[in-house]
N, C-alpha and C positions, 0 to 999 in steps of 0.2 A: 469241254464242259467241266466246269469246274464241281467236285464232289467231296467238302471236306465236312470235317465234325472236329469239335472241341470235346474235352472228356476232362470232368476232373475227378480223381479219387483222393484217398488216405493213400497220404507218399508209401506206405505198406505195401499199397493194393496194387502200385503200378506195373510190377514186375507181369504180376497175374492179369491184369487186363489186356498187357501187350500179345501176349501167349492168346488170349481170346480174338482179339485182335485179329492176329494173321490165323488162326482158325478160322476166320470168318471169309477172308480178304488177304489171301497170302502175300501178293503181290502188292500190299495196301503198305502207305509211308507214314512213317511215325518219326515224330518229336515227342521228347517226352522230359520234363524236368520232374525226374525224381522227386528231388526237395522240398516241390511245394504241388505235386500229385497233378498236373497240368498234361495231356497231352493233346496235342493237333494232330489229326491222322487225314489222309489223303487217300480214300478209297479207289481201286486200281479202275473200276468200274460200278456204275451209277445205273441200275435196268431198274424196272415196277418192282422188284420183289427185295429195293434196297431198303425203302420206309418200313415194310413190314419186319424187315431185318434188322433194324434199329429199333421198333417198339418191342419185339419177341426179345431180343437177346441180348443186345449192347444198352439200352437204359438199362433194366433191371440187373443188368450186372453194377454196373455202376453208382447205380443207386444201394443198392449190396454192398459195394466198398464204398459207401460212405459220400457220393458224390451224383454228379449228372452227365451224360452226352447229350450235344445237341448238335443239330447241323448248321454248320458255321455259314457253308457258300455251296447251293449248286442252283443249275439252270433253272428256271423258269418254267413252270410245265410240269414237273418230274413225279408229281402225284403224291406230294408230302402233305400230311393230315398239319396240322395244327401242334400236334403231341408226338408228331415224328420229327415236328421241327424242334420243337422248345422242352419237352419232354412232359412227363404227368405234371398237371398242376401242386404246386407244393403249397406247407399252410402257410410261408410269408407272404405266398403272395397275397393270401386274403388282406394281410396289410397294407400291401403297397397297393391293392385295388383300391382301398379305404383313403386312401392319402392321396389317391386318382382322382377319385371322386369328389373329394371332397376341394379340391383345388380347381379341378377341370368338370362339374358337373354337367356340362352340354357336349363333351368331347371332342373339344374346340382343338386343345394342343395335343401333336403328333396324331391323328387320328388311324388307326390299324397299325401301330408302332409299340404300344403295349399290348402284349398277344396273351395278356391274361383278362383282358379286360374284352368285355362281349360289345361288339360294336351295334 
């Protein structure tokens, strides 16, 4: 089963994320480019109490340093909310809803592919 997440912060913050990180998920795999605050982590393991563990503690960290986590790839099933997947709604998105809609008013293109947009 695949269980990973994408994470970006302020190239500052990365150091301190990683350390969060393997607090969480000792056994978890990380990529991480400094440079430009990017990492892909590879959770060691994926149970019910991994969604609530990414909205409790790994977004708002991240959002903290300046950035978002979200879950990149896991199974099918797994009991992820909407905002364990893509994270809190942010204000661009109210833009790109607006430029959704206003292109795609009957929500003809991609239909459940913009997950900020209420189907």
């Amino acid at each position: 089963m695949h269980r990973y997440c994408k994470v970006n912060v302020r190239p500052s913050a990365v150091a301190g994320y990683m350390r969060l990180l393997q607090e969480v998920d000792a056994q978890c795999s990380i990529q991480a480019q400094a440079g430009n605050g990017v990492l892909r982590v590879r959770m060691s393991q994926f149970t019910h109490e991994t969604p609530k563990l990414l909205v409790a503690r790994l977004q708002p960290a991240a959002i903290a340093a300046g950035g978002q986590a979200v879950v990149w790839s896991c199974a099918s099933g797994s009991g992820l909310t909407r905002q364990a997947m893509w994270g809190a709604p942010r204000d661009e998105f109210r833009v790109m809803q607006a430029v959704k809609q206003q292109f795609d008013p009957h929500g003809l293109l991609n239909p459940g592919r913009f997950f900020f947009v209420k189907s």
